[in-house]
KEKEFI-806420 format. One line per 10 residues: number of its first residue (from 1); their letters; for each residue x, y, z of C-alpha. Coordinates in steps of 0.5 Angstrom, whole numbers, plus 500, padded with zeros to 3 digits. Layout:
BEGIN
NUM = A = X,Y,Z; ...
// end
This chain:
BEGIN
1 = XXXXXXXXXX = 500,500,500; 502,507,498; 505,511,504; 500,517,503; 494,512,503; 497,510,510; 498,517,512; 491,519,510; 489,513,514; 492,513,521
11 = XXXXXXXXXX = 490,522,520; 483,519,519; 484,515,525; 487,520,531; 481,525,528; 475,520,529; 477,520,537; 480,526,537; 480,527,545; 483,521,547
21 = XXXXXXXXXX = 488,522,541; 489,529,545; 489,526,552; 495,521,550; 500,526,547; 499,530,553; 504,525,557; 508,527,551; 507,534,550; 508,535,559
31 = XXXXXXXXXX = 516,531,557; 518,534,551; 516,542,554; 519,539,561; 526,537,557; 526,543,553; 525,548,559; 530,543,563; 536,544,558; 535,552,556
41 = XXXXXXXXXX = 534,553,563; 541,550,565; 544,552,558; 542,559,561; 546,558,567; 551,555,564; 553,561,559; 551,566,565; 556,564,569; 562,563,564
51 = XXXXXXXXXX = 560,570,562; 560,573,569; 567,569,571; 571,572,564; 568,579,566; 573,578,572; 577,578,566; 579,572,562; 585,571,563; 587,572,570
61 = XXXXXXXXXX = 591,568,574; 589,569,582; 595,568,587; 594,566,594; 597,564,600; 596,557,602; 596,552,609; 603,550,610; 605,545,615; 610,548,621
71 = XXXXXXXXXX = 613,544,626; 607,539,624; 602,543,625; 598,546,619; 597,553,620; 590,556,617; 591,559,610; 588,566,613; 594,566,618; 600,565,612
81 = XXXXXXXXXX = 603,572,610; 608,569,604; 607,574,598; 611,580,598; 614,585,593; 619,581,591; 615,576,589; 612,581,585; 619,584,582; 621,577,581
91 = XXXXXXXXXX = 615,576,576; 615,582,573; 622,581,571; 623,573,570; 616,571,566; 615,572,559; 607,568,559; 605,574,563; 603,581,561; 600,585,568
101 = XXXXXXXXXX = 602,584,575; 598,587,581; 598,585,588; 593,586,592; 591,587,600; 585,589,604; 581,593,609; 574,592,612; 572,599,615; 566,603,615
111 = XXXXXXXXXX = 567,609,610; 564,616,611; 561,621,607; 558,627,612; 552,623,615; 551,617,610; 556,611,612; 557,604,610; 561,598,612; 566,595,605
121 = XXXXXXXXXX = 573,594,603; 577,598,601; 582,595,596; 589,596,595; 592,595,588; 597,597,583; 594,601,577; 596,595,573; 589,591,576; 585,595,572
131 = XXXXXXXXXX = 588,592,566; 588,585,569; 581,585,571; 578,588,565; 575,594,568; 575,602,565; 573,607,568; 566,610,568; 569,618,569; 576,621,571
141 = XXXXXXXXXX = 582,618,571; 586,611,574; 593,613,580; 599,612,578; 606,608,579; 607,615,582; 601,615,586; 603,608,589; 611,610,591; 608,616,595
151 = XXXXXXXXXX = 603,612,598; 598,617,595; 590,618,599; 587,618,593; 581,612,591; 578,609,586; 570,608,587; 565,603,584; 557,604,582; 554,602,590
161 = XXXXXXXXXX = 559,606,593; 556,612,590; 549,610,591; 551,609,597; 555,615,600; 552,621,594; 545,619,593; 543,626,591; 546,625,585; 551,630,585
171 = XXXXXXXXXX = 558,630,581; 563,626,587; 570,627,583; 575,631,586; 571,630,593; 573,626,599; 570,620,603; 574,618,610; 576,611,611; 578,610,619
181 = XXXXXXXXXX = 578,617,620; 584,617,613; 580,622,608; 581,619,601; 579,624,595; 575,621,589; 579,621,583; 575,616,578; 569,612,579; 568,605,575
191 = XXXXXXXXXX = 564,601,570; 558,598,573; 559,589,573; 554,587,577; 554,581,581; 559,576,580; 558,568,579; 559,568,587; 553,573,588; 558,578,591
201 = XXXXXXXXXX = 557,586,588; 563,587,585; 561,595,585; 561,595,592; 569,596,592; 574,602,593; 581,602,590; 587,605,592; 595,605,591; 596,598,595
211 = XXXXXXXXXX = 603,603,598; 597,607,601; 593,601,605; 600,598,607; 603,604,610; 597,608,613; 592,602,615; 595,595,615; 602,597,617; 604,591,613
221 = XXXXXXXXXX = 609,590,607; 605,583,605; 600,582,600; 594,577,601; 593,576,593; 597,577,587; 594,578,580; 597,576,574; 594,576,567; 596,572,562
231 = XXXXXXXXXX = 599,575,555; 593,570,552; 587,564,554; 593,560,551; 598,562,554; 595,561,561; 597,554,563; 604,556,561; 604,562,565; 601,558,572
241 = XXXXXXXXXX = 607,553,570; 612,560,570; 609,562,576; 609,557,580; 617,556,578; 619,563,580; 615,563,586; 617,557,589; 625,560,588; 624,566,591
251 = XXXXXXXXXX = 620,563,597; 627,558,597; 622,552,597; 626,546,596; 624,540,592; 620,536,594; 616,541,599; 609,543,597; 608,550,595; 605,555,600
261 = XXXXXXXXXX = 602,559,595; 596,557,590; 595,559,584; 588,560,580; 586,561,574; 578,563,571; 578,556,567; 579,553,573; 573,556,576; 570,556,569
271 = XXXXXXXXXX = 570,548,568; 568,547,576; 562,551,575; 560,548,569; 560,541,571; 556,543,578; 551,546,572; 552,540,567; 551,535,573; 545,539,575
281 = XXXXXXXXXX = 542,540,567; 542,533,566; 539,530,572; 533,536,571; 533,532,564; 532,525,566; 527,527,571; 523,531,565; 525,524,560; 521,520,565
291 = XXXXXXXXXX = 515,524,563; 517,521,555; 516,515,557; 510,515,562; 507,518,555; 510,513,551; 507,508,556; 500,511,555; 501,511,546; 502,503,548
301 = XXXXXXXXXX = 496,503,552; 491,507,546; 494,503,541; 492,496,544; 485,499,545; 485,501,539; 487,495,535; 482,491,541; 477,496,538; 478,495,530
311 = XXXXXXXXXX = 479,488,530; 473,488,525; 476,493,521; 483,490,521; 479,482,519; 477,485,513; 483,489,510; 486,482,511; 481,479,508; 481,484,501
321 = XXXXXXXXXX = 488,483,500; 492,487,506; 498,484,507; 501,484,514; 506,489,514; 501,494,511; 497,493,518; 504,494,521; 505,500,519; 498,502,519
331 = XXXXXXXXXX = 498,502,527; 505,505,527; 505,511,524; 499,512,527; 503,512,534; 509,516,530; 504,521,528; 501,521,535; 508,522,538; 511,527,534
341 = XXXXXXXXXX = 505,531,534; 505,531,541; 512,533,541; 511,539,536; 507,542,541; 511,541,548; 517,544,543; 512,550,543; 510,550,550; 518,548,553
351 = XXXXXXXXXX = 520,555,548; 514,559,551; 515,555,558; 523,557,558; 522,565,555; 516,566,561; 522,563,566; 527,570,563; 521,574,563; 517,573,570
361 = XXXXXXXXXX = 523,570,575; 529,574,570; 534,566,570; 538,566,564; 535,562,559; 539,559,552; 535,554,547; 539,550,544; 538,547,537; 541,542,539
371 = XXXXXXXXXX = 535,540,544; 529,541,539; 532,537,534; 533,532,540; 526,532,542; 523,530,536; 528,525,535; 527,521,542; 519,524,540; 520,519,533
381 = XXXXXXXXXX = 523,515,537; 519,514,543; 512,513,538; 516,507,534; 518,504,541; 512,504,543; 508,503,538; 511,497,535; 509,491,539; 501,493,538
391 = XXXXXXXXXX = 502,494,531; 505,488,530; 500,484,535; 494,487,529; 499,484,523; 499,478,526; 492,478,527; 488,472,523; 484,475,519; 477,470,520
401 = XXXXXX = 478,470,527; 478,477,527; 471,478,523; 469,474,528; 471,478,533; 466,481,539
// end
């Protein structure tokens, strides 16, 4: 038989019972709208966090301190004081992976402006971090290596310091905020980033010359973090490699011993949240699939009521010279019809599903083609799983029992 005569048959047999053919693709519908809404959900997620940690600045190398084990006692990461300006010299001169350098210390205080006040930390840092972190200046200008040799009370500020301490709206460059009775004067304040993938408000900061903190607030010559930033995304594991070397020379560590500093780079960060969300993305989708599969059982369940109900029917096409794999394919791509249909609405729905999530709860969403192109593949597929063995239990029907059928 003709493959349209079998396609107009198995649509003549949906439309004759059209609300249980529209109660059977509901399990299908529900499945592949889950499926779709679960991967753009966690696409979304993905793909935001990626973006947020490479606004950190995408190449950038994060050196810290690390636990060390003295007289056999480990002693905690936030007691170890080992990066110091030598370390940063050593860098600077001995490393041909690396483009910027700045170390980093801070301060957490109470920062005034006349009677607004709020509690932050105060940043020390080379001019150079700008550069590292990727980060321009909404308006005026950055300090300067002079500025960190004379140890210059002058700041940096970010988005929510401005809000915060200038909520009139007034133009804060050249004022002076005090910070543990010190006055500093606003030089430049930075672009706006937003939160970072740790929900940490990176607006919420101010940045002097690291000299300025160490002298005048810490009264400490060590560093607690040291920025680098590598010359390209493929130089980044040369430069680790490089830093380790030098630091490990400057800090007159013998082999075999372990380091007492770690270095950390935003692919790192990048891979382990991505695996946390793919992890995540896949047991949301498995437990969506199981929708699929109960909507399968259900195409199974109405195509043996629907053999059950045309044996007749099926008796008689036998009987005027249809031949088993036409009846076999009569009922087949009736499921296949059936879930695919299904699965072309629940495409509609999981799309309308995902951009309602973006629009009402504002979570990323990114729809793949890759998921839409794969819901119908498992649709097909589920509807000639399932709907094989009815069919082929109506091929195999005798046709003379079959007419006898009450």
């Amino acid at each position: 038989m003709k493959l349209s005569n079998l396609l107009r048959l198995a649509l003549k047999a949906i439309l004759r019972n059209k609300l249980r053919s529209i109660l059977t693709m509901l399990g299908i519908i529900i499945g592949v709208a889950s499926v779709i809404a679960m991967i753009a959900i966690g696409q979304g997620s993905k793909q935001s966090i990626q973006s947020q940690i490479q606004g950190m600045g995408s190449n950038m190398i994060t050196i810290r301190p690390s636990s060390t084990v003295i007289g056999g006692a480990r002693i905690d990461n936030a007691s170890v004081q080992s990066l110091t300006e030598q370390d940063v010299k050593a860098l600077q001169k001995d490393s041909k992976y690396i483009s910027a350098v700045s170390p980093a210390a801070y301060s957490a205080g109470q920062i005034i402006n006349g009677p607004y006040n709020m509690s932050t930390t105060m940043q020390g840092v080379y001019p150079e971090y700008l550069d590292i972190r990727g980060w321009p200046l909404k308006e005026g200008v950055a300090f300067t290596a002079r500025d960190v040799k004379s140890a210059t009370k002058v700041c940096l500020v970010g988005q929510t310091i401005v809000n915060n301490l200038f909520p009139d709206g007034e133009d804060v460059l050249g004022k002076s905020i005090r910070f543990k009775r010190i006055p500093f004067k606003i030089i430049g304040v930075l672009t706006k980033k937003g939160e970072n993938a740790f929900g940490r408000d990176q607006d919420d900061v101010i940045l002097i010359p690291i000299t300025t903190l160490q002298k005048r607030i810490l009264s400490s010559i060590y560093y607690q973090t040291i920025f680098a930033s590598a010359i390209d995304d493929n130089a980044t594991k040369n430069a680790v490699l490089e830093i380790q070397k030098v630091l490990r020379s400057t800090h007159k560590i013998p082999r075999g011993m372990e380091d007492d500093f770690t270095v950390r780079t935003q692919a790192e960060l990048i891979s382990t949240f991505s695996s946390t969300s793919q992890i995540l993305t896949v047991l949301l989708t498995v437990i969506a699939g199981i929708s699929l599969i109960v909507g399968g059982i259900g195409i199974m369940n109405i195509m043996y009521v629907s053999v059950t109900e045309r044996t007749k029917e099926i008796g008689l096409r036998m009987s005027l010279g249809a031949r088993g794999v036409d009846i076999l394919m009569q009922f087949l791509i009736e499921a296949i019809m059936i879930s695919i249909t299904g699965g072309l609405i629940g495409v509609i729905v999981g799309i309308s599903v995902s951009k309602g999530v973006t629009y009402f709860m504002h979570w990323p969403t990114l729809i793949t083609q890759s998921s839409v192109v794969l819901s119908f593949l498992v649709c097909f597929v589920t509807g000639v799983f399932f709907g094989y063995y009815p069919a082929l239990k109506a091929s195999r029907l005798n046709p003379i029992e079959a007419l006898h059928y009450e």
